[in-house]
C-alpha positions in Angstrom: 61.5 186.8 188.7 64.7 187.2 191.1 67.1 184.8 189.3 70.5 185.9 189.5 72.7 183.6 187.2 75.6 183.4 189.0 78.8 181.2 187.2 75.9 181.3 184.2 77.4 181.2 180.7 76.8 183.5 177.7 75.2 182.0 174.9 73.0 184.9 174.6 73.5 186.7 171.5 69.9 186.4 171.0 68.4 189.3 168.5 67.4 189.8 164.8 64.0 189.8 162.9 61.7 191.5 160.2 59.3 193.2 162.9 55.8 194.1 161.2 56.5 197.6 161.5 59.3 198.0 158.8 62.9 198.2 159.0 64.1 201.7 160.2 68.1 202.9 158.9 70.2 201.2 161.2 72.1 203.8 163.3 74.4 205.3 165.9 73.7 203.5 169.2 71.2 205.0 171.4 72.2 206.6 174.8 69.8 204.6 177.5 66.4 206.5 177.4 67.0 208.2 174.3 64.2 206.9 172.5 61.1 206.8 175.2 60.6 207.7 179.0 60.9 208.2 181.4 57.8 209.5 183.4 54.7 208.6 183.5 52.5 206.9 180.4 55.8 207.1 178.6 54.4 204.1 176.7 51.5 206.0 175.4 53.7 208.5 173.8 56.2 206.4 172.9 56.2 206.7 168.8 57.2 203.7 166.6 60.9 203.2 165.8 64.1 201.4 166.2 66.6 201.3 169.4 70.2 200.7 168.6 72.4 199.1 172.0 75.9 199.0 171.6 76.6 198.1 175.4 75.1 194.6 175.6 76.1 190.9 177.0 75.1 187.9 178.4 75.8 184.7 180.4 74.2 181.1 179.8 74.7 178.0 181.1 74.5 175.2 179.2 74.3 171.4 179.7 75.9 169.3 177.6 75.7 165.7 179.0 72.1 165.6 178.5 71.3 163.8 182.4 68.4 163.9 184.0 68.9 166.9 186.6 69.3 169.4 183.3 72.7 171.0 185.3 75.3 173.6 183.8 78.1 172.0 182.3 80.2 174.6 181.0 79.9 178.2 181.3 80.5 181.3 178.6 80.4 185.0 178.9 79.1 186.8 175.8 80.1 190.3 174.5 78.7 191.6 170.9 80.3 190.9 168.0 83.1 193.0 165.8 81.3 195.7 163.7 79.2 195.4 161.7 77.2 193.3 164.4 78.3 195.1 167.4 74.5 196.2 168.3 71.7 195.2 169.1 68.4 196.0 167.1 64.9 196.3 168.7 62.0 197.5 166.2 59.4 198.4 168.2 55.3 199.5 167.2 53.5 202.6 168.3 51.0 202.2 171.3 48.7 199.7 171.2 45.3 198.9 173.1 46.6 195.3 172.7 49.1 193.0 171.5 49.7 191.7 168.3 52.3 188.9 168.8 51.0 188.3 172.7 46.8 187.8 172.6 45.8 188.8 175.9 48.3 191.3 177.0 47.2 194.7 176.8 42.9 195.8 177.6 40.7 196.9 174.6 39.7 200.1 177.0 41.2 202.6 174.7 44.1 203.0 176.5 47.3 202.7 174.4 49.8 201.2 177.0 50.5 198.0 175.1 54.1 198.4 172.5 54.8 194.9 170.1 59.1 194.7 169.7 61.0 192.6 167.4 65.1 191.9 168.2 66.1 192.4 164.3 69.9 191.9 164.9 72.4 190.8 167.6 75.4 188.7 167.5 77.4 187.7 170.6 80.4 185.7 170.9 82.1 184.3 173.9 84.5 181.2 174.2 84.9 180.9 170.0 81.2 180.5 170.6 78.4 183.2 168.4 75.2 183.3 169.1 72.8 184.9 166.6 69.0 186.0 166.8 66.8 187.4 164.4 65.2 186.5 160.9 67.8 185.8 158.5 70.5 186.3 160.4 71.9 182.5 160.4 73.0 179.5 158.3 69.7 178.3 158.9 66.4 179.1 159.6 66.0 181.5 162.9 62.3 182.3 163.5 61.8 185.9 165.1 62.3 186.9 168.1 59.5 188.8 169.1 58.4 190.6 172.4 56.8 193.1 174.3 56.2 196.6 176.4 53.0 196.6 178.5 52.6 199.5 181.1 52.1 198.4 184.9 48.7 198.9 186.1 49.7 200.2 189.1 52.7 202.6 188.4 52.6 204.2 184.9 56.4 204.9 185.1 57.2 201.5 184.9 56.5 198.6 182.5 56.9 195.1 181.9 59.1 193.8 178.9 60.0 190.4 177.4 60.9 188.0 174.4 60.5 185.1 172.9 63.8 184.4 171.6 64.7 182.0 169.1 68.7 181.8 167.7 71.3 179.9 166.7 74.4 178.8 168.2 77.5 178.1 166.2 81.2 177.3 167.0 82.6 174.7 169.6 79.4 173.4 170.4 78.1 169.6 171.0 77.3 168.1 168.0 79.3 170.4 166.3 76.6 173.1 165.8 75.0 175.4 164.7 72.2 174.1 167.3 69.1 176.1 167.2 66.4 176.1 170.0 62.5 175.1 169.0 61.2 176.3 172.0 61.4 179.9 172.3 64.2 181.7 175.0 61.5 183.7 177.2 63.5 186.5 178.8 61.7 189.3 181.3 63.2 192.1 182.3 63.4 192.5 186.2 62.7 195.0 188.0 60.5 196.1 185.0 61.7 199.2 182.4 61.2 202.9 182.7 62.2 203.9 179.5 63.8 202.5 176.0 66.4 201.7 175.9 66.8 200.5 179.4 69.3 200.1 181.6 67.8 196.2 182.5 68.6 192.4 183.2 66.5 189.9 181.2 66.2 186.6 182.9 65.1 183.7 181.8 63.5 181.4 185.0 65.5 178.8 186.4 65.0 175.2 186.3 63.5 175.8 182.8 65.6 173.9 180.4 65.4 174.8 176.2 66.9 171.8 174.5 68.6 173.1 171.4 68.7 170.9 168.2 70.6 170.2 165.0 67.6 171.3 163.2 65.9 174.4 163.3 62.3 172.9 162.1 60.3 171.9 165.1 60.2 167.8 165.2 63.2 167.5 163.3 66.8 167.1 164.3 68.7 165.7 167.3 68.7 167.5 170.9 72.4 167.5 171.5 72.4 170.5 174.3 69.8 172.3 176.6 70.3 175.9 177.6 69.6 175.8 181.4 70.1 179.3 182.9 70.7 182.6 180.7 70.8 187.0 181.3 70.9 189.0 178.9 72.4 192.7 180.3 71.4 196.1 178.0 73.2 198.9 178.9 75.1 197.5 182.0 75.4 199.6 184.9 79.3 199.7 186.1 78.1 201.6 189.1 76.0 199.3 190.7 78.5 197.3 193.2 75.1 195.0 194.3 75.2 193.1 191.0 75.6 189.7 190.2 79.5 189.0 190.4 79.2 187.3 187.6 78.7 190.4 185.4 82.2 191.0 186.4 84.4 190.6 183.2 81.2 191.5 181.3 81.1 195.0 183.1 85.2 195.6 182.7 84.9 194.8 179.5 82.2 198.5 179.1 84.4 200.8 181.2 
């Protein structure tokens, strides 16, 4: 998944939830591999807790005229929130042989190298725009966002991550918001992780569009926006010149 969202726009604030693992003291923010890793079967060791980002963003497009070719409108760049909803929260489980949220990802073998996450708070906001994810953490109901760590099979130092993210979206939006999504947000992370927190991009594949609704119950509401592209940066890397240039203002904004 190679999908560089270039001109994107950030409507990605995308994290909260109750994860079934408790709720840890919310703390500091995390340097990047603080928590777990890196080396290899870091995800066997990797003991249940909570990573804290403070360095996060995101750009989404969105399209707002509701046509056929599903295109981006109008573009935003998303930064977190003023305290107290400045990080991002990630619950995550001890090792598993297998998945709880995802059936099928992980092998009953005996070999812990499956970890079930949970986003249990993030708020961005970009162009009078917030975007929030996360049980709880809206006007209305946001389901959570839940995801997960599985180790690569062929290189134990690395290992795949993603979420189902479901949020609201409030502020200058069409139909006047908030606009919630009933289809979850899936973003991976690419190249996969080495440790927690990363340093990663979360993509979510283009040409997939999310239509986001007045309602947050599925089969209710009106569709008046779909969410067409969307990254979500942890821990951006102002050193790497290779980037997307449309991490730009996102990365100034961190140095």
């Amino acid at each position: 998944m190679k999908n560089r969202i270039v001109g994107s726009v950030g409507i990605v604030a995308l994290f909260a939830g109750f994860l079934l693992f408790g709720h840890p003291p919310v703390r500091a923010g995390d340097a990047p591999c603080e928590d777990c890793g890196p080396g290899p079967h870091w995800v066997d060791n990797c003991v249940a807790g909570q990573d804290a980002v403070s360095n996060s963003g995101a750009v989404v497009g969105i399209d707002a005229d509701l046509d056929s070719n599903c295109t981006i409108d109008f573009n935003l760049i998303m930064v977190p929130c003023g305290a107290p909803d400045d990080k991002l929260l990630i619950n995550r489980s001890g090792p598993l042989d297998q998945s709880a949220f995802f059936p099928g990802i992980g092998t009953n073998d005996g070999h812990l190298d499956v970890i079930d996450t949970e986003i249990i708070s993030m708020c961005l906001v970009g162009g009078g725009v917030t975007l929030k994810a996360g049980l709880g953490s809206g006007s209305g109901v946001i389901f959570p966002s839940n995801g997960v760590i599985e180790e690569n099979s062929v290189d134990p130092n690395k290992a795949l991550s993603f979420f189902d993210v479901f949020f609201e979206v409030s502020g200058p939006v069409p139909g006047g918001g908030p606009l919630y999504n009933h289809e979850p947000l899936r973003i991976q992370a690419d190249p996969d992780i080495t440790c927690v927190p990363p340093k990663a991009n979360y993509f979510h594949p283009t040409g997939i569009c999310i239509d986001l609704w007045d309602d947050p119950n599925p089969g209710q509401g009106t569709v008046w926006a779909r969410l067409v592209e969307a990254e979500h940066m942890v821990n951006p890397d102002t050193t790497n010149s290779t980037e997307s240039e449309s991490w730009g203002g996102i990365k100034n904004m961190f140095r």
